[in-house]
ROVO-579685 format. One record per residue (C-alpha): residue number from 1; x, y, z. Coordinates in steps of 0.5 Angstrom, whole numbers, always signed. Example, Ala and Ser with C-alpha at 12.3 -4.5 7.8 and 13.67 -1.06 7.14 Angstrom:
BEGIN
+-------+-------+-------+-------+
| palum |    px |    py |    pz |
+-------+-------+-------+-------+
|     1 |   +25 |    -9 |   +16 |
|     2 |   +27 |    -2 |   +14 |
+-------+-------+-------+-------+
// end
This chain:
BEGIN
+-------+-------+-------+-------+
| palum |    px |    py |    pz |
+-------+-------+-------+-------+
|     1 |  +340 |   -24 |   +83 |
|     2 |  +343 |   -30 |   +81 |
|     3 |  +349 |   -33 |   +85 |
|     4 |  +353 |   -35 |   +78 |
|     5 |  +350 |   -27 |   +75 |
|     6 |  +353 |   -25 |   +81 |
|     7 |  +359 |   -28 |   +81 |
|     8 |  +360 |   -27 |   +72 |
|     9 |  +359 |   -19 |   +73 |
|    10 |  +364 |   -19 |   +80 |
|    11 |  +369 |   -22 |   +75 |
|    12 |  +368 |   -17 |   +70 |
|    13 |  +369 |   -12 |   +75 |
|    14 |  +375 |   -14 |   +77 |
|    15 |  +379 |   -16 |   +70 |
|    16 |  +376 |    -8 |   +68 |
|    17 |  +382 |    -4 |   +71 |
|    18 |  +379 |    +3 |   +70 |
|    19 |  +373 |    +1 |   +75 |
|    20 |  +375 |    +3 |   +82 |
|    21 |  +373 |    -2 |   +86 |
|    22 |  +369 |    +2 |   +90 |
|    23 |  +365 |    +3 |   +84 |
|    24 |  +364 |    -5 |   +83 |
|    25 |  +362 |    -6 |   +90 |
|    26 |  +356 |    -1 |   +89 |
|    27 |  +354 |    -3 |   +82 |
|    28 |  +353 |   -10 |   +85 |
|    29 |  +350 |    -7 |   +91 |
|    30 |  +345 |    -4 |   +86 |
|    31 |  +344 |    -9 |   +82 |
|    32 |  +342 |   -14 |   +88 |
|    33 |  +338 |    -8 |   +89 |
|    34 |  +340 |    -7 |   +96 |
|    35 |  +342 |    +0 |   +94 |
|    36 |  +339 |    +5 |   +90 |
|    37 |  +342 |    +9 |   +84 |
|    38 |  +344 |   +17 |   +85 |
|    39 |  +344 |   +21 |   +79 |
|    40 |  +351 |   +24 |   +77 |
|    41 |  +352 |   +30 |   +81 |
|    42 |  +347 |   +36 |   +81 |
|    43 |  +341 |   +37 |   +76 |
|    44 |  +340 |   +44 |   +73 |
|    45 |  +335 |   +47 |   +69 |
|    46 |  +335 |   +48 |   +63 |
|    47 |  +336 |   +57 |   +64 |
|    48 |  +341 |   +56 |   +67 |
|    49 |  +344 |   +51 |   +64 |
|    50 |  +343 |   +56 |   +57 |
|    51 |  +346 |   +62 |   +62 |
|    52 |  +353 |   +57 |   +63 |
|    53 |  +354 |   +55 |   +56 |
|    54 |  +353 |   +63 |   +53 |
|    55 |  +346 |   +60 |   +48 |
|    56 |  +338 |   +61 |   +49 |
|    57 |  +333 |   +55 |   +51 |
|    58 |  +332 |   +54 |   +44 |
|    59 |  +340 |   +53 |   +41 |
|    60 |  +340 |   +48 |   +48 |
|    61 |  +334 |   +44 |   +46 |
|    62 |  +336 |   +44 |   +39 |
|    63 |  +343 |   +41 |   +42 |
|    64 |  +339 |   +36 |   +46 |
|    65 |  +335 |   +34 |   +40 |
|    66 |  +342 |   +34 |   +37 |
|    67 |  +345 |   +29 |   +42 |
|    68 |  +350 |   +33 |   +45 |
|    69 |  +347 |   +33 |   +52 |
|    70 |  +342 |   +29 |   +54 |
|    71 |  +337 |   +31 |   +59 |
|    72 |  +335 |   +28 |   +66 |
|    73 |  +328 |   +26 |   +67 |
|    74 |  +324 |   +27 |   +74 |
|    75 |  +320 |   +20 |   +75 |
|    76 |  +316 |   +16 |   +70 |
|    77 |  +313 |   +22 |   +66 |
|    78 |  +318 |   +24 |   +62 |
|    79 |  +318 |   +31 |   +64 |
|    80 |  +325 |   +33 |   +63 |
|    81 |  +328 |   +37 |   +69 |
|    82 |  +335 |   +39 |   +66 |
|    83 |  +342 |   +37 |   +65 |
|    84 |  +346 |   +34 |   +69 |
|    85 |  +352 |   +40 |   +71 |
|    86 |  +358 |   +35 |   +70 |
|    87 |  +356 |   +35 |   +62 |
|    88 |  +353 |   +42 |   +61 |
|    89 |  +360 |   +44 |   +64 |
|    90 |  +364 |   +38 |   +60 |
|    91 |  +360 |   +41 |   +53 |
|    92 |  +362 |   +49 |   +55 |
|    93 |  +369 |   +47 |   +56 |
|    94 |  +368 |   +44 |   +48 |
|    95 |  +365 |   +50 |   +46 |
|    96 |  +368 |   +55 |   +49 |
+-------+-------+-------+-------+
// end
């Protein structure tokens, strides 16, 4: 990364005072590729993700064509895997 790019984005992070400055930290690290980004909490499967939230695989799916929860995908073939746990819990409090 570019020092001044570097330099921008650290001002940023820091003028931004809901980013914690633990998360700044790691954004650049990310950003300088010196380390590799996690996925936000646990994946789980469609099933189960249905069974939380009290609907069938179909309604799940027609909710993610939707746009109410965004699937997370395995590698470069664009084979969904599930949600992330977080937002299929975050939608069952919505709905429920």
């Amino acid at each position: 990364m570019r020092e001044s790019t570097k330099t921008a984005l650290s001002a940023i992070l820091a003028a931004d005072e809901s980013i914690s400055k633990e998360t700044a930290n790691r954004a650049i690290a990310i950003l300088e590729g010196d380390e590799t980004p996690r996925p936000l909490g646990r994946v789980i499967r469609t099933t189960e993700a249905a069974r939380i939230l009290g609907v069938t695989t179909k309604t799940l799916r027609n909710w993610t064509k939707g746009g109410a929860l965004v699937p997370v995908y395995a590698g470069g073939n664009k084979l969904r895997t599930g949600y992330t746990e977080a937002s299929v819990r975050a939608l069952a409090g919505g709905v429920a």
